[in-house]
C-alpha positions, 0 to 999 in steps of 0.5 A, a space after each residue: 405516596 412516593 412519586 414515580 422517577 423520570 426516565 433517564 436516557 440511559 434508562 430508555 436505552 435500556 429498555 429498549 427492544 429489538 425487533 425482527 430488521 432484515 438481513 441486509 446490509 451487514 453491520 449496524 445501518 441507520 435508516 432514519 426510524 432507527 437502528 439495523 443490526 446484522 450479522 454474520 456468523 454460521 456456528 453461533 447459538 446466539 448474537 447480542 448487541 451491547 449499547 454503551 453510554 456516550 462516552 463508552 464506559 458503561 454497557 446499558 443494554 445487551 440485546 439478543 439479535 432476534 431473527 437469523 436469515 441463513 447464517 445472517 443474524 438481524 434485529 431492528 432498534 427503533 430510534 437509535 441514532 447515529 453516534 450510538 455506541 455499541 459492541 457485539 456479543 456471540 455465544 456457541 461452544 467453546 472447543 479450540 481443537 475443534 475450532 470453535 473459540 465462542 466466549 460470550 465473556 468477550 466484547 467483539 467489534 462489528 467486522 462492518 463497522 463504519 467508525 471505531 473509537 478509542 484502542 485496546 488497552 492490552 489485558 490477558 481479559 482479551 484472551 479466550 483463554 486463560 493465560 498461564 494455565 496448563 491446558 494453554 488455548 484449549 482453557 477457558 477465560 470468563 473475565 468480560 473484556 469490555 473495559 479493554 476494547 475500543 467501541 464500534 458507532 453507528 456512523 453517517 457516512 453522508 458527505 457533501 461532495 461537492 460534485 467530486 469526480 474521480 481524476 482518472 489518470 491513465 496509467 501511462 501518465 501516473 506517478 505513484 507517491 506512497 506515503 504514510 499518513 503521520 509519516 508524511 506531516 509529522 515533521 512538516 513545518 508548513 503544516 499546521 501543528 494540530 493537523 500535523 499526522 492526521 488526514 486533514 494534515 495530508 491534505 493540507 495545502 503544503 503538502 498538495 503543492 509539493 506533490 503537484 510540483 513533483 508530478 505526483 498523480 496518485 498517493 498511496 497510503 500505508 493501511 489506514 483501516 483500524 488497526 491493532 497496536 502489538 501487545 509485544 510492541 507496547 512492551 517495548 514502549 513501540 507501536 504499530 507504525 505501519 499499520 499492518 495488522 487490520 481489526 476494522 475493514 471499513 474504519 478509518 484508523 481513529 489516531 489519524 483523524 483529529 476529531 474522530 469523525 469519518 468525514 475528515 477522510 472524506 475532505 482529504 480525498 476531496 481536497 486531493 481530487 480538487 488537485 487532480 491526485 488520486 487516493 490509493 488504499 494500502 489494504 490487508 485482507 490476507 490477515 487479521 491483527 488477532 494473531 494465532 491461537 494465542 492472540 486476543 479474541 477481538 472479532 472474527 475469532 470470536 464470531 466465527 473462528 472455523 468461517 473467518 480462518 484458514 484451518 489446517 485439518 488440526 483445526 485448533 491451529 492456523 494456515 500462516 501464508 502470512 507470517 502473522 499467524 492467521 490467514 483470511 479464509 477467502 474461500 468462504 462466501 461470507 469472508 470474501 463478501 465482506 472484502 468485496 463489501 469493504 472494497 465497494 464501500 471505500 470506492 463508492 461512500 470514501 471515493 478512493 481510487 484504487 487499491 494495493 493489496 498485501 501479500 496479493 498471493 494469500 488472496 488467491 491460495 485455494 486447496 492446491 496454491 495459487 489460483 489465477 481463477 481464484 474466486 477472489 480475482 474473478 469476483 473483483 474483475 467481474 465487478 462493475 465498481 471494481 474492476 474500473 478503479 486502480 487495481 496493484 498486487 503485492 505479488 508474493 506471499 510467504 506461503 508455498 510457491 507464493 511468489 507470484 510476479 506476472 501471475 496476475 490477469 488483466 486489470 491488475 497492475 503489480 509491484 516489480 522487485 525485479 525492477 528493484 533489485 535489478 536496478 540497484 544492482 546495476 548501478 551498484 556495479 555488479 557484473 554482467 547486468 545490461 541484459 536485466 537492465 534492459 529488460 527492467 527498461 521495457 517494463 519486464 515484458 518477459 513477465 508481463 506480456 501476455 494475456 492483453 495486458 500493458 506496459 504499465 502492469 509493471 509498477 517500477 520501483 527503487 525503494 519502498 516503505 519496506 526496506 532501506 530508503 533511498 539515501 540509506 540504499 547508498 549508505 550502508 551496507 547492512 540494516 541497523 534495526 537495533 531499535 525495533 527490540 528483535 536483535 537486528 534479526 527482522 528486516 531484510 538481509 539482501 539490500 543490494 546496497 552500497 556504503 562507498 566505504 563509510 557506513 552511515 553519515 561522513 563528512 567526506 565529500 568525495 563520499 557524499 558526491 558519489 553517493 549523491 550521484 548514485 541517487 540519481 541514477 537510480 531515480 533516473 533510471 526509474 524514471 526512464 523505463 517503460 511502466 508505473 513509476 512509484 516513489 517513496 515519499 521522502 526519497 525526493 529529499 533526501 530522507 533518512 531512517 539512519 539504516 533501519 529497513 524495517 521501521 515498521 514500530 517506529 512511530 518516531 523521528 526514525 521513520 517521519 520524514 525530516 523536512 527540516 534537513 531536505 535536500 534541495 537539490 535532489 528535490 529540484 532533480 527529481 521534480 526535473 525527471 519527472 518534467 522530463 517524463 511528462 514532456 516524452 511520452 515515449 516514456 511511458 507507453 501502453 504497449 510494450 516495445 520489441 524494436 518492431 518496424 514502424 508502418 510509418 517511417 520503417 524504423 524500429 520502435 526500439 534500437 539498442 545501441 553501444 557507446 560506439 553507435 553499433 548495435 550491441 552483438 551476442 557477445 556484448 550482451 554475455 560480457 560481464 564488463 558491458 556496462 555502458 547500454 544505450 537505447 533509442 526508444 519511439 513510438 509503438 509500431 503497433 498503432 496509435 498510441 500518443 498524443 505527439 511523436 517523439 524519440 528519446 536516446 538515453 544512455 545508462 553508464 555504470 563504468 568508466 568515461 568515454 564518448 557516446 555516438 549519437 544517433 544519426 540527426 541534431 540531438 539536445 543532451 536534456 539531462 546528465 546526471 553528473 551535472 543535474 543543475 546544468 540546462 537542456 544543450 545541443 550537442 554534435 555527433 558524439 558527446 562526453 559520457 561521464 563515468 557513472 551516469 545517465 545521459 538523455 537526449 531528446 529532439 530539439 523540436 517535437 516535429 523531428 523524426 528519428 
C-alpha cells in the first residue's frame, strides 16, 4: 500500500479557500486570523487574487473574490500572512472602443498595495492587446504577463515610533529643501556606501547635520511612490529618475529601500522628525504610469478602465491634461476615495508632513475646466487628517486654461513661477523690472491676497528640480539635454537664463566671479522676500547638471548631486542668508504688507525707497532703467504678528554703483552680496552701493525703532 505524501507549503497554500471578508479596507489587510481581500472594480464580471511562492516566481493559487458589496469585491484567506505574495486577476469584455480593456491573461497590482517588490521586466506580454497587429489596441493579447510584472505583499505596516511628534513648523519659519532621495546620497562621501541613495541614506547623520547648518526645516522628495521605469527609456539604456510615473499610490519605491521592507521609510521620517525636518511627498495623482491606449495593462486599465480614466465620449482614447497620455478620473468616487485613502494612510501609518501635488490643476478639472469647488479640494479641506498638514499645489497643468496660480483656497500653499521667473529676469538685466520685483518681494499679494489667505501661500523659488540649476542658470544660455536621446527637444525653451559670454565652464576668472556674484543675488533675493522659501538641493553647492534642464532619465553623475566638487563658499553663504532670515522675522511674515500706518508708532509697514532716500515717483516705476529699489520692511500694522520688532532695509541693485541713503537712524550693513565673506558693520548716513548687488541693513540692536 503506497503511503500518503505530506503537504507542502506551497500545496496548503493552494488549497486554501476564500471566504466571504468584508468589504473594507480596500487592498489586502492582515488581521491576525488571516488575510482580507477587497477590491474595487464597477464593470468587472470577476476578481481573483493570484498567490505566489515566497520568492515570486510561481503562482500557487488563483482564487476567485467571493462576495461583492456594491462595486467592492472581498474575500477573507484564513492564515495567510504577511509577507505573502500576491497579484490580482479582473475578468469583464474586452471592448477598447467602448472602454472596456478586461484581459483576465494579465496580472494586475493591487491599486492598495502597502509594498511592491521586484519591477517590470518590459515584454509586449504586458500589453492588452496584441502588438503589431492591424487592428492595433482594438486586438486582443492572450499571453499571461505574470513573469513580467512585479509582485504586491501583504505588508505590516506596524512601527515603534518611538513617541514621534510632528514638527509642526509654522510657515512663516520654514525653509523647504527639495531633494531626491538617490540624488541627494548617491555621491555623498560621508554616507555610508550601502546606504548611499536609499531612505536610510537620507536620513543619515551627515546629511541631517548639513540640512539643520543650512536652516532647512522641511524636505521635499521628488515621488517616492512606485513607479514605473519607461519602456522607451530602458531602450535608450536610461531610466525613470525623477519618478513621475506612479503604478503604486501607497508603496514606498522598492529601488530606495536597501532591504525591501516599509519600515526603513518609516525610521528616515522618524530620524528627520528627531531633528525638527518635516517630510514632504512629491505625489502624482493626476496620471498613471500605464500611459495611453497603447500603454501596458498594469492595474487600473485592466480593473477598470472606464472607472479610473478620464474618457473623452470616443471612449477608446484618453483625456491627456497631463502630457503623459492618461488622466485620473477624480471625479469618480472610488478614484478620488483611493487619493484620499493614500493621503490619509501616508499621514497617519508613514507620519509624513504634507504634500506637493503635481500638475494640482488636473486634480480639480470637471466638465467645464478648473473647479475651485472641486470635489477633490472640498473633500481634502474638510478632512480632519488633511486639512491640518502642509498642503502646496503645482499650480498648472497642460490642459485648457490650466494655468491656475492664485486659484487655489485656503490651506493651500503653491508653487510661484512668477517669482522664478521674475527674478531671474531682474537680475539678469532685463529692462523695467523693479515693479515685478517688488511685487515678487511681498509675496505676490496681487495674487494671493484674497480670501483669508497668508503671506506664506506663496512658496518662492529660483530654481527647482525641473529646469537649470543654479549655477546652470548663470552658465548657459540654452539647455544641452542631448543625452536624454529626444534631439534636445524636451526641456524648457525660455530659461531666463545668462552664460556671461562662455557657454558652460571657463577658466576666466572675471566669468566666474560674476557668475558667482550673480548666485547670490538670486539666493538673497529669495531669501529676502515675503512667503516660503524652497531651495534646490544642490543649489547651496554649487551644483551642476552640465546644462541638461530636464534630467528626468538621468539616474547618473549628470543629475547626483557632486559633493566631491562643493563650493564652500556658496555654502557658507547661504547657510549666512538663511541665519539672516532666522534673525529677522520681518522677513517672513503671515500677513501681507501694503506700507499701512502702524497704530503704534504711526510709520508704514512697508517704505519703498530710492537710492537717493525718496520715495520712488510714478515715473520711476514706468522707467525701464530704474533698476536699483530699496525697501524698509517692519512689522504688520494689522496686529501682533512676531515674537520681537524689528526693521530690514534692503536694497537690490541690478545696475551700476552708486550710494544708498539710509534711512533716518544708526544702521549696521548685515550683508552685501559683492563681499559674502566680510562681517556685520556700522555704517553712516549712506553707504557705497556695488554694482550688481543686494545690500541688508538691520538695527544695531533689537530694541531700535524705525
Amino acid at each position: 500500500m503506497n503511503a500518503t505524501r505530506p503537504m507542502t507549503a506551497p500545496d496548503r497554500l493552494a488549497h486554501r479557500r476564500m471566504r466571504a471578508g468584508r468589504a473594507w479596507p480596500l487592498g489586502a489587510t492582515f488581521d491576525g486570523a488571516g488575510v482580507n481581500f477587497a477590491v474595487f472594480s464597477a464593470n468587472a464580471t470577476k476578481i481573483e487574487v493570484c498567490l505566489f511562492s515566497d520568492d515570486g516566481r510561481k503562482e500557487l493559487a488563483r482564487l476567485a473574490l467571493p462576495e461583492r458589496d456594491g462595486d467592492i469585491w472581498h474575500g477573507h484567506i484564513e492564515g495567510l500572512m504577511p509577507g505573502a505574495r500576491y497579484g490580482l486577476r479582473a475578468h469583464g469584455p474586452y471592448d477598447p472602443a467602448n472602454g472596456y480593456r478586461f484581459n483576465a491573461n494579465k496580472l494586475l497590482l493591487d491599486p492598495y498595495a502597502r509594498q511592491i517588490v521586484g519591477q517590470i521586466k518590459w515584454s509586449d506580454a504586458l500589453m492588452g492587446y496584441r502588438v503589431g497587429h492591424p487592428a492595433a489596441d482594438l486586438s486582443f493579447d492572450s499571453r499571461d504577463s505574470a513573469f513580467a510584472m512585479p509582485r504586491c505583499v501583504v505588508a505590516d505596516t506596524s512601527f515603534d515610533w518611538g513617541g514621534d511628534q510632528p514638527p509642526e513648523v509654522p510657515g512663516r519659519d520654514s525653509l523647504i529643501y527639495e531633494a531626491h532621495v538617490k540624488g541627494l546620497t548617491a555621491l555623498h562621501p560621508a554616507v555610508e556606501p550601502g546606504l548611499r541613495g536609499t531612505f536610510m541614506g537620507l536620513s543619515a547623520d551627515p546629511v541631517i547635520d548639513h540640512l539643520l547648518k543650512l536652516g532647512v526645516t522641511a524636505v521635499e522628495l521628488l515621488p517616492v511612490q512606485a513607479f514605473v521605469d519607461d519602456r522607451f527609456l530602458q531602450a535608450r539604456g536610461l531610466r525613470n529618475y525623477w519618478g513621475y510615473q506612479t503604478i503604486g499610490f501607497f508603496a514606498p519605491q522598492p529601488r530606495y529601500m536597501r532591504q525591501g521592507a516599509i519600515w526603513e521609510f518609516q525610521a528616515m521620517v522618524r530620524r528627520l522628525h528627531r531633528a525638527g525636518i518635516e517630510v514632504i511627498l512629491d505625489v502624482v495623482y493626476n496620471h498613471s504610469g500605464e500611459g495611453d491606449e497603447f500603454g501596458p495593462t498594469l492595474s487600473f486599465r485592466g480593473l477598470d478602465n472606464r472607472s479610473y480614466y478620464r474618457l473623452p465620449q470616443d471612449a477608446r482614447h484618453y483625456v491627456n491634461d497631463t502630457g503623459t497620455g492618461n488622466t485620473l478620473n477624480l471625479a469618480h468616487p472610488m478614484v478620488l476615495r483611493m487619493v484620499m485613502d493614500s493621503l490619509r494612510y501616508w499621514v497617519e501609518v508613514m507620519h509624513v508632513d504634507g504634500f506637493r501635488f503635481d500638475l494640482a490643476s488636473t486634480l480639480t478639472r470637471g466638465e467645464g475646466g478648473f473647479d475651485p469647488g472641486s470635489a477633490f479640494l472640498d473633500t481634502i479641506r474638510q478632512d480632519p487628517v488633511l486639512s491640518r498638514v502642509k498642503l502646496i499645489a503645482e499650480p498648472w497643468d497642460v490642459g485648457l486654461g490650466g494655468y491656475r496660480l492664485g486659484s487655489f483656497p485656503h490651506p493651500f500653499h503653491e508653487w510661484n513661477d512668477l517669482f522664478r521667473d521674475g527674478v531671474r529676469k531682474f537680475w539678469r538685466g532685463d529692462k523695467g523690472l523693479a515693479p515685478d520685483l517688488a511685487k515678487r518681494l511681498l509675496g505676490s499679494a496681487e495674487k494671493f491676497d484674497q480670501q483669508g489667505r497668508l503671506a506664506t501661500t506663496s512658496v518662492n523659488y529660483v530654481t527647482s528640480h525641473d529646469g537649470f540649476t543654479l549655477a546652470d542658470l548663470v552658465s548657459y544660455l540654452g539647455k544641452h539635454n542631448e543625452a536624454n536621446g529626444e534631439g534636445n527637444r524636451d526641456g524648457h525653451n525660455d530659461n531666463h537664463s545668462d552664460n556671461f559670454g562662455v557657454e558652460g565652464p571657463t577658466p576666466d576668472p572675471a566669468i566666474n566671479a560674476a557668475r558667482d556674484l550673480r548666485r547670490r543675488n538670486l539666493l538673497a533675493t529669495l531669501f529676502l522676500s515675503q512667503g516660503m522659501p524652497m531651495l534646490l538641493a544642490g543649489d547651496e553647492i554649487g551644483n551642476s547638471q552640465a546644462g541638461n534642464n530636464n534630467a528626468y532619465a538621468q539616474d547618473n553623475e549628470t543629475a547626483w548631486i557632486d559633493w566631491p566638487g562643493a563650493d564652500a563658499a556658496m555654502l557658507r553663504f547661504v547657510r549666512r542668508l538663511t541665519a539672516l532670515r532666522r534673525a529677522n522675522p520681518v522677513l517672513s511674515q503671515r500677513r501681507f504688507l501694503h506700507g499701512q500706518q502702524r497704530d503704534s508708532d504711526h510709520r508704514p509697514d512697508l517704505e519703498w525707497r530710492r537710492p537717493d532716500g525718496a520715495t520712488p515717483a510714478a515715473a520711476d516705476w514706468n522707467s525701464p532703467d530704474f533698476q536699483a529699489l530699496g525697501v524698509v520692511i517692519r512689522e504688520n500694522a494689522e496686529g501682533p504678528d512676531l515674537a520681537g520688532e524689528g526693521t530690514v532695509f534692503a536694497v537690490f541693485n541690478a545696475g551700476a554703483a552708486g550710494s544708498v541713503t539710509l534711512p533716518e537712524g544708526a544702521w549696521l550693513c548685515a550683508l552685501d552680496t559683492t563681499r559674502p565673506e566680510a562681517a556685520a558693520h556700522e555704517v553712516g548716513e549712506t553707504a557705497p552701493m556695488p554694482a550688481q548687488s543686494v545690500l541688508v541693513f538691520t538695527r544695531p540692536t533689537p530694541s531700535g525703532g524705525a
